[in-house]
C-alpha positions as CSV (number, residue, x, y, z in Angstrom):
1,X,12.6,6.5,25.8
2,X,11.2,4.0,28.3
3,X,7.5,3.6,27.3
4,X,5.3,5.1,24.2
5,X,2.4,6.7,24.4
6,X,0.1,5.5,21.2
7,X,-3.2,7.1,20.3
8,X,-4.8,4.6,18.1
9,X,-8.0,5.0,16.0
10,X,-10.9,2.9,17.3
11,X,-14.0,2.6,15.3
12,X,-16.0,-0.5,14.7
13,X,-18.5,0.6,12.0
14,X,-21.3,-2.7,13.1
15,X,-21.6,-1.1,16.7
16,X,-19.7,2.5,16.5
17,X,-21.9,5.6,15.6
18,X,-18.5,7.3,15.2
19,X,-14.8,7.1,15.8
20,X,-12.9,7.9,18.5
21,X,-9.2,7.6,20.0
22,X,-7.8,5.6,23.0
23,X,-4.1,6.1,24.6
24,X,-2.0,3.5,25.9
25,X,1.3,3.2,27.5
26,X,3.3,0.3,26.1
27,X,6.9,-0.1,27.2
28,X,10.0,0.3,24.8
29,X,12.5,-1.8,23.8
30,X,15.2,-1.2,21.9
31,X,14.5,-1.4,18.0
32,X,10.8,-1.3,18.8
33,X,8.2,-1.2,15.5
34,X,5.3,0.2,15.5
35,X,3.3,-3.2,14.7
36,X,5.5,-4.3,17.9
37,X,3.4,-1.4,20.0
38,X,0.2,-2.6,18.3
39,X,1.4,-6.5,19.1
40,X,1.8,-5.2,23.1
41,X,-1.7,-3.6,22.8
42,X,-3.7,-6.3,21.5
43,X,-1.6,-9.2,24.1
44,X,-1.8,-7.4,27.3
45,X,-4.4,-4.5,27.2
46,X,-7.0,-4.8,24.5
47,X,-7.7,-7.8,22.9
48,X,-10.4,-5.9,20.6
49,X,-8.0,-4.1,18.6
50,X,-7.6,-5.0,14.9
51,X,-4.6,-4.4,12.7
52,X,-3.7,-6.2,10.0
53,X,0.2,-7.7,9.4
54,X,1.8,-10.5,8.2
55,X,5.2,-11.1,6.9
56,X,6.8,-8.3,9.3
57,X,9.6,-7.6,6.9
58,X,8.3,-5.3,4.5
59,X,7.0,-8.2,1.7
60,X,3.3,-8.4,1.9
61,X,1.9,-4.8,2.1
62,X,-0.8,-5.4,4.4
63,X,0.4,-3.7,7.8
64,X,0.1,0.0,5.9
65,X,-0.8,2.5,8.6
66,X,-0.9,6.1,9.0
67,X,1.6,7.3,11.9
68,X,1.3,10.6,12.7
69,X,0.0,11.3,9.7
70,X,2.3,9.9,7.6
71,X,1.4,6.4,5.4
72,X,3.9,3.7,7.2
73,X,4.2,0.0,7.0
74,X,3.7,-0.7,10.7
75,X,6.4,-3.3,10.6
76,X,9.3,-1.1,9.6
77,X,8.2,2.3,11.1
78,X,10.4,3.0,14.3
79,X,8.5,3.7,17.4
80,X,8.2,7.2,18.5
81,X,7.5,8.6,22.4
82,X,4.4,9.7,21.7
83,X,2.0,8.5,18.3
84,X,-1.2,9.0,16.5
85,X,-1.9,5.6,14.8
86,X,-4.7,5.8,12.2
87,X,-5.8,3.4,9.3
88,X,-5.3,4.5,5.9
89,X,-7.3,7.3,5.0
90,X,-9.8,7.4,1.8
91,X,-10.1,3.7,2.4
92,X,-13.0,1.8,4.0
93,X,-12.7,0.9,7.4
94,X,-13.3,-2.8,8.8
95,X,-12.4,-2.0,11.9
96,X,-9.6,-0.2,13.9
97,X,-6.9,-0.1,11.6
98,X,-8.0,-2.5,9.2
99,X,-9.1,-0.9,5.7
100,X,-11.2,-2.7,3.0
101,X,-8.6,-3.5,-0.1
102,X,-10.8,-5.6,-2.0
103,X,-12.2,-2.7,-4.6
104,X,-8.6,-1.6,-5.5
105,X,-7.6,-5.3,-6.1
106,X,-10.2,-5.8,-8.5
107,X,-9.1,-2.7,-10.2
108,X,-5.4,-4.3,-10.8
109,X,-7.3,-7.1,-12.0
110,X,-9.1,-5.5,-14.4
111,X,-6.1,-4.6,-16.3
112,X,-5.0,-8.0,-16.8
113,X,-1.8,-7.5,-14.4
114,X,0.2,-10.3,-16.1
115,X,2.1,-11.3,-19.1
116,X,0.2,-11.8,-22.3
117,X,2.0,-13.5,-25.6
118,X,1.3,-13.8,-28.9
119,X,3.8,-16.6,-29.7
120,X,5.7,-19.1,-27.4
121,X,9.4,-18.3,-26.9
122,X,11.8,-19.6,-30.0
123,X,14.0,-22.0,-27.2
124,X,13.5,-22.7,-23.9
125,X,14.7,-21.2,-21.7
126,X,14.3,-18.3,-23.0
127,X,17.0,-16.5,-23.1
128,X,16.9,-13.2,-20.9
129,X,19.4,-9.8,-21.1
130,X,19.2,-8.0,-17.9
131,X,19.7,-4.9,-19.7
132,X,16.3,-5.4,-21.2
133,X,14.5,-5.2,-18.0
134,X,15.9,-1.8,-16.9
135,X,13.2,0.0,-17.3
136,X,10.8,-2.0,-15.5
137,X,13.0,-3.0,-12.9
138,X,12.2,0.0,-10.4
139,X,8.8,-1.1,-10.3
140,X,9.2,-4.4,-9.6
141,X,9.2,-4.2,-5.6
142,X,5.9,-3.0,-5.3
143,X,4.0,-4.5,-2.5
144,X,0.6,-3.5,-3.2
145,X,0.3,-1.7,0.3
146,X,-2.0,0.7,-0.9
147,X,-0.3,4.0,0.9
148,X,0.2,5.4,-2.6
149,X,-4.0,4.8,-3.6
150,X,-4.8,5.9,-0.1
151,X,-3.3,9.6,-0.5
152,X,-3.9,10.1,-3.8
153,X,-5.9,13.5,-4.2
154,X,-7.8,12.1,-7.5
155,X,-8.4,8.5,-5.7
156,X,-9.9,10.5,-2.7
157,X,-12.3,12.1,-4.6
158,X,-14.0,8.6,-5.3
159,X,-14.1,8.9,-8.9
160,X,-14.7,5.9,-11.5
161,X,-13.0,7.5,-13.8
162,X,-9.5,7.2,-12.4
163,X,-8.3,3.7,-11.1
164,X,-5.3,5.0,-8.7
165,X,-1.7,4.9,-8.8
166,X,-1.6,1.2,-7.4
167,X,-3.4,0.5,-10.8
168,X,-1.1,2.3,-12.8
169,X,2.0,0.6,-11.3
170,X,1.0,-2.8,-12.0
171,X,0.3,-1.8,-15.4
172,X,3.3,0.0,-16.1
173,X,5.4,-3.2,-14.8
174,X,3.6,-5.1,-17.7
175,X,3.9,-2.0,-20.5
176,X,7.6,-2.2,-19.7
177,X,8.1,-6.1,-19.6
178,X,9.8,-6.4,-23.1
179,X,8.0,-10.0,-22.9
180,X,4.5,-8.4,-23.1
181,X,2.8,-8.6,-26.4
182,X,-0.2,-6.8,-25.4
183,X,-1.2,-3.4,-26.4
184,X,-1.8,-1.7,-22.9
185,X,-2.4,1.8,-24.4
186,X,-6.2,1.1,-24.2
187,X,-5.9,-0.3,-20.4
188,X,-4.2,3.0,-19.3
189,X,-6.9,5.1,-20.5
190,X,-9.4,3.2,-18.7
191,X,-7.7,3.3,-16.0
192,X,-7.4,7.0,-16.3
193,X,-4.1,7.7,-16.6
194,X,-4.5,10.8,-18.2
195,X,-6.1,12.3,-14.8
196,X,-3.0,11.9,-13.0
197,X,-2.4,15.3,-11.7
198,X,1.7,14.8,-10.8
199,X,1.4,16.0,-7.5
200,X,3.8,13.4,-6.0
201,X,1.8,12.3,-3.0
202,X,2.0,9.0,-4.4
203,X,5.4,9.2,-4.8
204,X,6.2,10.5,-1.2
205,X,3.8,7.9,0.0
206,X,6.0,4.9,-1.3
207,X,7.7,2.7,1.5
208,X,9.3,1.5,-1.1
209,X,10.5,4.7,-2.1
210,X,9.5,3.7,-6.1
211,X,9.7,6.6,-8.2
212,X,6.2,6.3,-9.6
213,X,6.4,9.1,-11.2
214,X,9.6,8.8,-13.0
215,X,9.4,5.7,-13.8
């Protein structure tokens, strides 16, 4: 493979009256990313194309694309011959590839994503078993990327009622802390858990790979 051939999304919703797609050639090199194709584009063809990124090693969450069709964290995804590269779908758009995150944020926040305690530890430090943080330990690598809220059926649907999986995640980690004091039951039904259909598009969404729904 010598070059890529990327169709990338382009829609700027100040001046666009719709979407539309552009195609560029962008040469390969071996162990090319996409958010390396979208680099090339941006320094050497279009200086007007926005993307997001910022860690470039799967930490911060915020280079979440679709690639051909498929939610992908642009700096991880492997360049392909030929791709469709679209933002995030059922999120707003910015511009380009960049989706408005700000809504789902304050969702997590409103669930009080942290630890809450009744009484200060009996020694410090406290002493810590890793065998008491099994169960929330496969949630813990969540990067807040949004791929699993941006496919989610129920999320798309743009109901109040239901937070979104990114929600639930957070608030799992802090039901499962065995540090927590706090009764979450009464966050999870406001955050809808109960809608949850179990169709595993969250799950299959993960870059992570987190077992959301097993967890």
């Amino acid at each position: 493979m010598e070059k890529v051939t990327a169709r990338v999304f382009r829609y700027d919703p100040s001046t666009d009256d719709a979407h539309r797609y552009e195609s560029y050639e962008v040469p390969y090199e071996k162990g090319m990313r996409v958010l390396g194709v979208l680099m090339y584009i941006q320094e050497n063809v279009d200086t007007s194309l926005a993307f997001r990124y910022s860690c470039r090693r799967k930490r911060c969450g915020s280079c979440g694309v679709l690639v051909n069709g498929k939610p992908r964290l642009a700096c991880m995804e492997e360049a392909k011959a030929e791709m469709v590269i679209e933002p995030l779908p059922n999120l707003p758009i910015v511009r380009d590839l960049v989706v408005e995150t700000n809504e789902y944020e304050e969702r997590i926040e409103s669930i009080r994503p942290y630890l809450v305690r009744k009484k200060q530890p009996e020694r410090e430090p406290e002493k810590l078993l890793p065998g008491n943080f099994t169960a929330v330990r496969p949630l813990n690598p969540c990067i807040e990327c949004f791929s699993c809220t941006s496919v989610c059926p129920v999320n798309g649907l743009k109901w109040e009622g239901f937070s979104g999986p990114a929600t639930l995640i957070q608030l799992a980690r802090r039901m499962l802390d065995p540090r927590d004091d706090m009764d979450r039951i009464p966050d999870a039904r406001k955050a809808g858990l109960e809608h949850c259909v179990s169709c595993y598009a969250c799950v299959n969404a993960c870059p992570l790979e987190i077992g959301i729904l097993e967890e």
